[in-house]
C-alpha positions in Angstrom: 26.3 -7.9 24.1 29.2 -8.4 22.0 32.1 -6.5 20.4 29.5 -7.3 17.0 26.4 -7.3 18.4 26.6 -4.1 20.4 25.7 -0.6 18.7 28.0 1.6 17.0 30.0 4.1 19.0 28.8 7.5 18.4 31.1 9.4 16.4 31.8 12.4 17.1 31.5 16.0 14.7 35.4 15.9 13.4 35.0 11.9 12.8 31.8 13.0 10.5 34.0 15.9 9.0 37.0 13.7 8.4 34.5 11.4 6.4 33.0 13.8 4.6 36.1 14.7 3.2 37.3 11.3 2.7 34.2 10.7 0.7 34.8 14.1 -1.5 38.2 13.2 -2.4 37.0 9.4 -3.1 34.4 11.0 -6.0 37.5 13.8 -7.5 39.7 10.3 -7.1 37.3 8.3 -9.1 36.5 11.0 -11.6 40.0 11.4 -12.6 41.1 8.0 -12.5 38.1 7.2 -15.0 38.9 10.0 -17.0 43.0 9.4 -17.5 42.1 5.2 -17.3 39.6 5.7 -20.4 42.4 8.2 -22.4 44.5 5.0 -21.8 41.9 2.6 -23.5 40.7 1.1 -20.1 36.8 0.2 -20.1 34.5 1.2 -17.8 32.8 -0.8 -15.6 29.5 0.8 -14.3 27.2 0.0 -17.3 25.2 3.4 -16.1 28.5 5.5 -16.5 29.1 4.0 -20.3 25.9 4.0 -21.6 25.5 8.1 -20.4 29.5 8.2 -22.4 27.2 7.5 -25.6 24.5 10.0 -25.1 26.6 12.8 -23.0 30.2 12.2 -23.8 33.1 11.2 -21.3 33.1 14.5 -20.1 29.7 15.8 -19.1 28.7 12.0 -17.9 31.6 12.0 -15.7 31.0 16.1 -14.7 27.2 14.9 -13.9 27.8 11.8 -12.1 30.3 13.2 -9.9 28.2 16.1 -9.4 25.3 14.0 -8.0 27.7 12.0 -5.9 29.3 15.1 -4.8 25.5 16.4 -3.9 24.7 13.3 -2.3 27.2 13.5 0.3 26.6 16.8 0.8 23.0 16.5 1.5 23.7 13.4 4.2 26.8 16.4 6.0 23.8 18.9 6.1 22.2 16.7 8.1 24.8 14.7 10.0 22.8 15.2 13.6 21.0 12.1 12.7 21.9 8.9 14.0 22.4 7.0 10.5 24.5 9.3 8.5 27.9 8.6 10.0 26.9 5.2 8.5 25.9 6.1 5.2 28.8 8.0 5.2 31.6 5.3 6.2 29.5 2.4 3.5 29.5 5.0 0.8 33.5 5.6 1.3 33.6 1.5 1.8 32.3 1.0 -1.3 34.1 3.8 -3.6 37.2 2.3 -1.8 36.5 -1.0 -3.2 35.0 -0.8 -6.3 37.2 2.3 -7.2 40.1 3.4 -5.6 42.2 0.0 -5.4 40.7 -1.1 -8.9 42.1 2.3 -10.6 45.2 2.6 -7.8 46.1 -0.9 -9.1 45.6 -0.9 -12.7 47.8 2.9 -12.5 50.5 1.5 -10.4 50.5 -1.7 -13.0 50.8 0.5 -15.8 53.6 2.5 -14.2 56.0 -0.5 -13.5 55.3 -1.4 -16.8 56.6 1.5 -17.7 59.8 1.6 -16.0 60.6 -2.1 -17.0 
């Protein structure tokens, strides 16, 4: 088998820790980035996140969501002896990387040399 083909290394209880946290501060991230972005005029993108702004406010949407993420994650810790949740737990982190911290990092780090020039 190759490097690709092979399975995953097992990873061991601090590697699960260390992405558990990871995936924590990646939802508080995202929750204040969308909050500050959207006080700036930014949009969001998730269509689920604005149309809950019209019927919750930024607020309580953004309290909600993040709460359900935040349960999410907990829920797959609780039960990191299986096999799969390492894995769940590295793609959920992959995608909150992509789709929100660089976006948001970007867009602040934009705004900030804009600032200072």
């Amino acid at each position: 088998m190759t490097a690709l083909t092979g399975p995953l290394p097992k990873l061991g209880e601090r590697h699960v820790q260390d992405l558990f946290a990871l995936n924590i501060a990646l939802q508080l991230f995202d929750g204040v980035a969308t909050y500050q972005g959207l006080r700036l005029g930014w949009r969001e993108a998730n269509p689920l996140l604005v149309a809950s702004f019209e019927q919750l406010g930024v607020m309580n949407s953004l309290l909600l969501f993040k709460a359900c993420a935040c349960a999410f994650i907990l829920l797959l810790h609780r039960y990191q002896q299986h096999a799969s949740v390492p894995l769940a737990l590295l793609f959920v982190a992959g995608i909150h990387l992509f789709l929100s911290f660089l976006p948001w990092s970007a867009k602040f780090a934009w705004f900030a040399l804009s600032l200072g020039g």
